[in-house]
N, C-alpha and C positions, 0 to 999 in steps of 0.2 A: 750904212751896212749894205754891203751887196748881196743881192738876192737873185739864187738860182733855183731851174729846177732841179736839177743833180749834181751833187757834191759828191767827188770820186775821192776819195784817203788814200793816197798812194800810186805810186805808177811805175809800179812793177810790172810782170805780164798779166797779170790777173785786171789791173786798173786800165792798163793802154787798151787790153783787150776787152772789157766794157765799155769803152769811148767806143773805139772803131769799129763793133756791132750797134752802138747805138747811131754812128755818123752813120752807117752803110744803109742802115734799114728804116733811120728817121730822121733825113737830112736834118730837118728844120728845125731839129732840138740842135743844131750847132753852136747856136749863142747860148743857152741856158747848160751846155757843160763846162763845169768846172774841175779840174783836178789838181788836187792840194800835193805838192813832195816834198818832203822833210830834207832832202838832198837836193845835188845837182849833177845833171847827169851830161857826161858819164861817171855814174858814182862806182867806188869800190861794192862788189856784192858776192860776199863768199860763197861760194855754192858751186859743184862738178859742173854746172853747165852743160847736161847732156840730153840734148832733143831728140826724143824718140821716134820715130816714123811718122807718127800721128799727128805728133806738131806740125810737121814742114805740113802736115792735111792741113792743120788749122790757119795755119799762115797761107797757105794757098786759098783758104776759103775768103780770107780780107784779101786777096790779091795783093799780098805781102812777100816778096823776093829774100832767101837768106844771103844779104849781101854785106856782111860780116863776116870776118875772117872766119875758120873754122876745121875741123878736123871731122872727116868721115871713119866711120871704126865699120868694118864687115868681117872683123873675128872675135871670140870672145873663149877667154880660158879662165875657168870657173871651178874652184878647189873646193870640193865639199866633204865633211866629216863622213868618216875619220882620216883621210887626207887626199881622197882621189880625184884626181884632174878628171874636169870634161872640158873637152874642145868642140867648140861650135864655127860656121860658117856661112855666111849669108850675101846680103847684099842691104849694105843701111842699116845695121841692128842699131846706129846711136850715131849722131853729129856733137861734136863737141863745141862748142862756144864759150866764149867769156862774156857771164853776165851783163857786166860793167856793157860793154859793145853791142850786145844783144837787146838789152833792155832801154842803152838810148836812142837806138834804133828805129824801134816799137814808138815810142813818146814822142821821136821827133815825124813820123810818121802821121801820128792821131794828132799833131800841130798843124800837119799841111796840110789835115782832111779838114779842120775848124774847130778843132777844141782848145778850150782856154787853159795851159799849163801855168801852175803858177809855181817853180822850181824854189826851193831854199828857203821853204815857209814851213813850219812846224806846227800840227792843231796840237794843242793842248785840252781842250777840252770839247762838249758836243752834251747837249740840253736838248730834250725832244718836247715837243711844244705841240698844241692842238691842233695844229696845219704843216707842222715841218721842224725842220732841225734847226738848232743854231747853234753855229761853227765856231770855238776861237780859236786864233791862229797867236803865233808870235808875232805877228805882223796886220793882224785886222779883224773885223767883225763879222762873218757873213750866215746866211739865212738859206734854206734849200727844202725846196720840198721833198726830196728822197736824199740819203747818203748811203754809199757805196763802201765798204770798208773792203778795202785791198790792202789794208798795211799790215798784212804778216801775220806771225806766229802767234806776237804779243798784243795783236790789235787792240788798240785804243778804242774806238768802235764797238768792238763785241764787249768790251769790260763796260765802257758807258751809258751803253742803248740795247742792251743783249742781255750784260746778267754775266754773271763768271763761271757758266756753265762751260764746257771746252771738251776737245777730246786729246787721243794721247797726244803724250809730248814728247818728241824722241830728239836725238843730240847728234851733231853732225862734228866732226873736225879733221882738218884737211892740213897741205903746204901744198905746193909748187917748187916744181923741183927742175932745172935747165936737163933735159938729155943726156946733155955732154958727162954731165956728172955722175950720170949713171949707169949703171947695167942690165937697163930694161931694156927688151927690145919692141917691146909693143909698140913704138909711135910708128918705124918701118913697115911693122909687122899691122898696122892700122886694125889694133886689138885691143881693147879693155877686158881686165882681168878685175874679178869678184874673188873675194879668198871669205868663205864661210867655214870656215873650222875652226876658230876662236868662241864658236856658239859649245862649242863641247866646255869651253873655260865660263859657262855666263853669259856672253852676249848673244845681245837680242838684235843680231844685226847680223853687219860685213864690213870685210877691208876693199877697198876698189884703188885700181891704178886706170887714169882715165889719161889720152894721148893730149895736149893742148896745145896751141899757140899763143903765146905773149910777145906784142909785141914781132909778132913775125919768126919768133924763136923758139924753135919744139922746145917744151915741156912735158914731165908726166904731172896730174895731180892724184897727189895720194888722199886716199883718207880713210875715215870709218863710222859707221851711221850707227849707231843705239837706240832703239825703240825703248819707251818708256822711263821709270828711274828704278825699278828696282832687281835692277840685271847690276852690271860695273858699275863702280864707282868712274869718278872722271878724272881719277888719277889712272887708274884702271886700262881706261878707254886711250888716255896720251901713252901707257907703256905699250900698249899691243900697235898701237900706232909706232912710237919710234921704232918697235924692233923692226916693224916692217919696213919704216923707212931706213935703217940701216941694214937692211938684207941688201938694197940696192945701192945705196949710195956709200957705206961705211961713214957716214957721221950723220949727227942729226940736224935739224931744222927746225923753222920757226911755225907753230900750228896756227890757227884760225880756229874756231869753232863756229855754230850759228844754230837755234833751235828750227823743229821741223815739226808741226800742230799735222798730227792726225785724221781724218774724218773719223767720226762716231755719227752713227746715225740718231741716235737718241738724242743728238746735242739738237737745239735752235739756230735756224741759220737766217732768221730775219725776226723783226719786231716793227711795228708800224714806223712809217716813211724810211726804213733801216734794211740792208740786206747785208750780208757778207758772201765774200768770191774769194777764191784762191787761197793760199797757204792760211787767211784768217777764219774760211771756211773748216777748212781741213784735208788733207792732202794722201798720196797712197802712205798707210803706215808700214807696209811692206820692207821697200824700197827707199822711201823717204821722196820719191819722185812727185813734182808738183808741178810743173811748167806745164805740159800738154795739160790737166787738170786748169790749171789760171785760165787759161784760153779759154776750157770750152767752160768754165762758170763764168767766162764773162760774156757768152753769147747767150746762156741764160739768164743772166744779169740784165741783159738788154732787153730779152723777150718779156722778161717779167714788169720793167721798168714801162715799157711801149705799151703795155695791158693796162698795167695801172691808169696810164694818162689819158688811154678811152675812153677807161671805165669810171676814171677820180673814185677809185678804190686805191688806197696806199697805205693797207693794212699788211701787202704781202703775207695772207696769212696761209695760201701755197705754196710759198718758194720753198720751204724747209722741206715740203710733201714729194714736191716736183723734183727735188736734184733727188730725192730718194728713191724716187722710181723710173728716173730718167735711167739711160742706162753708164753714165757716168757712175751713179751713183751706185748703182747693182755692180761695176766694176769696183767702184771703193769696196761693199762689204764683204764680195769677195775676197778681195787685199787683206782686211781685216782679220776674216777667217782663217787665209794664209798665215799669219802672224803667228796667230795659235799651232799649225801644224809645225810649221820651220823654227820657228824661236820657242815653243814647246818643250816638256817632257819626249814627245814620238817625236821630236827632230832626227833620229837615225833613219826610222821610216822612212818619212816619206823625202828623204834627200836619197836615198837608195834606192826607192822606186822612179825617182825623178834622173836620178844618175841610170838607172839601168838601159833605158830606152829612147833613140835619138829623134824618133816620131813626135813620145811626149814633149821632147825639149823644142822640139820644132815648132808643134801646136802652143806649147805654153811661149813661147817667144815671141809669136805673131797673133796671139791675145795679148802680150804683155804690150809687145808695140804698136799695137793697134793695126797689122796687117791684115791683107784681105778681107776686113769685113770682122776678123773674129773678135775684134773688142765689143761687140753687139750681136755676137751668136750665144746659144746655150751654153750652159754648160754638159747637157747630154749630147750634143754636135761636135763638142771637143771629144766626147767619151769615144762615139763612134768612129769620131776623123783617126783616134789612137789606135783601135781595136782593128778597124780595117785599114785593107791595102790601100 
């Protein structure tokens, strides 16, 4: 049976990004990590792929280069109920990437720093024991004094060593569409468009066209995100989808879906020698955005890990406290509360006060992307940044 200090579940960004906070700030844990992947990467991994400002922070913070293909967006056309366009313009509002590319990037990265990847092994199951965990895989036995659960929505981990407590669950489904085939012009026009006025039909969400590369060959990706289950059904959710893929293209396509776990603050996000990071933690339910969020749980993932092994405390019975009051966390319940206003009963409101004013859209863009500082300003400093010149 082999035996480590830290058993990472998954290596996604959430997983590579607690290796490579824990190599940067505590070399000499480089033999005692392990990360377990159920895949091989570069694996297929459904998801828009869109890095918000904040990220390229967070990858700049591991002296991490985006050298992966990719698409920068600095316009955004955003239809909101009852049907009226806003136009925005910036500089960086979102970098598009393919997962797949992005994410073995990350891993192969956190291999050349010292971490031990063990690709195309599946845990099946995880037993928590008076000193630590133990691991089975499809493929062997192993022993860990902390585990790290990064593996997603449905983590294995949090059902095992956590409890089936969770927060919401919202529903993503997407295609991929070549350019040529269509009638978009956003990929020229280096613009993503959000279409929120399917929320006046039920949903608790948006349709988005995002610019991409596959393969070196512009694509748009379509799709539509649904907060919770009791908005559309998921035949529902594929109609408003294809019509929109036939707005542009005149025929349909092949969908994708993939679930997208919430943060709730009420929920548990660790249990002795146990933590959870990233999408298993829970992610903005806003948006459905989760990648800048993996990163920075996994630099608290690190910090909380390095404490334990001074203190040989590995009860983590702060980590659920700490992401709560970090300011990631006060960003989540903000998101949360947005939920309510936008996907709400007063969703005419406040998309009409958010439509009226291009200050508000300003300030709320460079909170949402974590510009200038304001992902960790008040929210009476947005009030004021709005009200004054």
């Amino acid at each position: 049976m082999l035996r480590r200090e830290v058993i990472i579940v998954g290596s996604g960004p959430a997983g590579s990004s607690t290796a490579l906070h824990l190599l940067k700030t505590q070399p000499s844990l480089a033999r005692e990590i392990l990360v377990l992947e159920k895949a091989v990467h570069p694996r297929e991994k459904v998801c828009a792929g869109g890095l918000i400002p904040h990220t390229l922070g967070c990858l700049k913070e591991l002296d991490i280069s985006l050298s992966v293909p990719h698409v920068v967006v600095d316009r955004a056309l955003v239809r909101i109920p009852p049907g009226r366009e806003v136009r925005c313009e910036g500089e960086g509002f979102c970098t598009v990437v393919r997962r797949s590319e992005f994410d073995a990037a990350l891993v192969q990265t956190a291999k050349q720093r010292g971490a031990e990847v063990h690709e195309g092994e599946k845990v099946l199951n995880l037993v928590r024991d008076p000193q630590g965990v133990r691991v089975w895989t499809d493929k062997g036995e192993y022993w860990a004094r902390m585990v790290v659960g990064a593996d997603g929505a449905g983590s294995l981990v949090r059902r095992k060593l956590l409890g089936p407590g969770r927060g919401t669950m919202g529903k993503a489904i997407m295609c991929d569409i070549p350019v040529k085939e269509t009638s978009w012009l956003g990929f020229l026009g280096r613009r993503y468009d959000f279409n929120f006025v399917p929320i006046a039909q039920g949903l608790k969400g948006y349709l988005w066209a995002f610019p991409c590369l596959i393969g070196g060959v512009p694509h748009v990706n379509v799709g539509i995100y649904s907060l919770g289950t009791d908005g559309l059904t998921g035949a529902d959710l594929q109609r408003l989808l294809r019509n929109e893929v036939l707005s542009l293209t005149g025929h349909s396509s092949r969908f994708k879906a993939f679930p997208i776990h919430g943060y709730a603050e009420q929920v548990p996000l660790a249990a002795p020698h146990a933590l959870l990071v990233g999408d298993a933690a829970g992610v903005d339910p806003l948006m459905g955005e989760g990648i800048s969020f993996a990163l920075e749980y996994g630099k608290l993932a690190a910090a909380e890990i390095i404490q334990a092994v001074e203190e040989r405390d590995f009860s983590f019975a702060e980590y659920t406290r700490r992401v709560r009051y970090s300011w990631i966390g006060k960003k989540l319940r903000r998101l949360a509360v947005a939920t309510g206003l936008f996907y709400g009963r007063t969703y005419r409101l406040w998309f009409a006060l958010a439509g009226l004013s291009p200050r508000t859209q300003e300030i709320g863009l460079k909170w949402y992307n974590g510009v200038d500082g304001w992902h960790q300003r008040s929210g009476w400093e947005a009030i004021r940044a709005v009200w004054q010149p």
